[in-house]
C-alpha positions in Angstrom: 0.0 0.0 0.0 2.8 2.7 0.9 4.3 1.7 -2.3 1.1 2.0 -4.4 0.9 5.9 -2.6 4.3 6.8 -3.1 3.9 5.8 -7.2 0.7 8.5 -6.7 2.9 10.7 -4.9 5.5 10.5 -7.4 3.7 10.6 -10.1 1.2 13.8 -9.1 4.2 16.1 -8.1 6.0 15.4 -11.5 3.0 16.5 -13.4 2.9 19.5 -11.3 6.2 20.6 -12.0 5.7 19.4 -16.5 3.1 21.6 -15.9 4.5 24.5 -14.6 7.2 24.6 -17.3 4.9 26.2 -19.8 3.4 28.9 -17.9 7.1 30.0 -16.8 7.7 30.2 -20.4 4.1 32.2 -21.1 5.2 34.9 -18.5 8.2 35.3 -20.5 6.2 35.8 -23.5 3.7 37.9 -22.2 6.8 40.9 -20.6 8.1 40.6 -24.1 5.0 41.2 -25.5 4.4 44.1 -23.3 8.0 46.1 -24.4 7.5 48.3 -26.6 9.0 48.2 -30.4 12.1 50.5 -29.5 12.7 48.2 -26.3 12.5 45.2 -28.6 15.2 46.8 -30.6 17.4 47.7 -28.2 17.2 44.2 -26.9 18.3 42.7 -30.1 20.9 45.0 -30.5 22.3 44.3 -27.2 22.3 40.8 -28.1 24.0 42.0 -31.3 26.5 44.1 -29.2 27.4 41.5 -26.9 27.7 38.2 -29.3 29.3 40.0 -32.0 31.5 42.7 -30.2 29.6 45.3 -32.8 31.7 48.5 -32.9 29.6 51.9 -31.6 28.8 52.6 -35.4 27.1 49.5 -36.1 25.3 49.3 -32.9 23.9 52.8 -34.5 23.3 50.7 -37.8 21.9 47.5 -36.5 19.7 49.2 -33.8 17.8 50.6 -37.2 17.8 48.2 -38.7 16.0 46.0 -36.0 13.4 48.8 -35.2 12.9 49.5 -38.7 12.4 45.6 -39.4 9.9 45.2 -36.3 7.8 48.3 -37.5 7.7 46.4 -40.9 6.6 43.4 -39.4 3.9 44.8 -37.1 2.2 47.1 -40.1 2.2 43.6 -42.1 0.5 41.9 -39.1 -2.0 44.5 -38.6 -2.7 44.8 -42.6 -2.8 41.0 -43.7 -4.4 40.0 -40.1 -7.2 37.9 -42.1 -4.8 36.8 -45.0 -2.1 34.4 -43.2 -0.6 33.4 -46.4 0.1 36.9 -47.4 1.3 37.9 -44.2 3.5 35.1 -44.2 5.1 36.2 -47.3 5.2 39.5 -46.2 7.6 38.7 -43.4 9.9 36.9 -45.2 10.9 40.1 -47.2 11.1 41.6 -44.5 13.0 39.3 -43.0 15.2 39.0 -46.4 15.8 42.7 -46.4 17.2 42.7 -42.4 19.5 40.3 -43.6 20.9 41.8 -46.4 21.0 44.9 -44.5 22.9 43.3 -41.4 25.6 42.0 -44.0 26.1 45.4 -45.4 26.9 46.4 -41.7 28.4 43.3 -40.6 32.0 42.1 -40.9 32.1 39.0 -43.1 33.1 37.0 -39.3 30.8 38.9 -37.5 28.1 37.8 -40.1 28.8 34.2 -40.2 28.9 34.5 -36.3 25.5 35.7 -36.7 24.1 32.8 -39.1 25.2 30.2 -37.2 23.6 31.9 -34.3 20.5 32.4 -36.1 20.3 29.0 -37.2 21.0 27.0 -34.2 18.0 28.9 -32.6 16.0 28.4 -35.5 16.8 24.2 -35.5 18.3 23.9 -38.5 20.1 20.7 -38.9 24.2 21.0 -38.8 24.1 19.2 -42.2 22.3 22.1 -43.1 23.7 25.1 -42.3 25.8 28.0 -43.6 26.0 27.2 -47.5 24.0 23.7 -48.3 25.8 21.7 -51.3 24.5 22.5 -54.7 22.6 19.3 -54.4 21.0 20.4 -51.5 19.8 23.3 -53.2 18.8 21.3 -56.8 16.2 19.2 -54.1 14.9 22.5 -52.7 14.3 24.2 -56.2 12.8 20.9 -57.8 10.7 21.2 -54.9 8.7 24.2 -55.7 
């Protein structure tokens, strides 16, 4: 019998703490939410600042690009709010045209930095990242 209520013990106070996992991670969500677009860029341009040891220039540069890039994206998200496939779109130009604006500012080191920063946040595959082989790329065009 003790055995049979410790397995319930065990197994209710594991649940509790799965379960409280998420809504640590919803709070987090919800502050961010909250800051405002400029306190979003500043944010990401710490990051910038910090990772990449940006010089005072391009923390200028980058920090208008990020705010510019988050206005962007919240006009598209107010304007194609009933169109998700437009909207979609929408953000990856805008997220094309960050990029090629951060490698305009960006030292070619600092930039790779960066990709392989962005794309182990993002999940892609080591296989995958930072210049796929040609064959790689045939697949993706045939593809579409």
């Amino acid at each position: 019998m003790k055995k049979v209520a410790f397995a319930i013990l065990l197994t209710s106070a594991a649940a509790t703490a799965f379960a409280q996992a998420p809504a640590k991670q919803q709070q987090e969500k919800v502050v961010q939410a909250k800051l405002t677009l400029e306190q979003q860029a500043e944010a990401m341009t710490a990051s910038f600042t910090k990772n990449l040891r940006l010089t005072p220039e391009q923390t200028k540069k980058v920090y208008v690009i990020n705010l510019t890039s988050l206005q962007h994206a919240e006009a598209a998200k107010a304007k194609h709010k009933s169109n998700p496939g437009r909207l979609v779109r929408q953000m990856e130009t805008i997220s094309t045209t960050r990029l090629s604006q951060l490698k305009d500012v960006l030292t070619p080191q600092q930039f790779q930095q960066y990709q392989q920063r962005r794309e182990e946040k993002m999940g892609v595959p080591k296989e995958a990242q930072s210049n796929p082989s040609t064959s790689q790329s045939a697949r993706y065009q045939e593809s579409y």
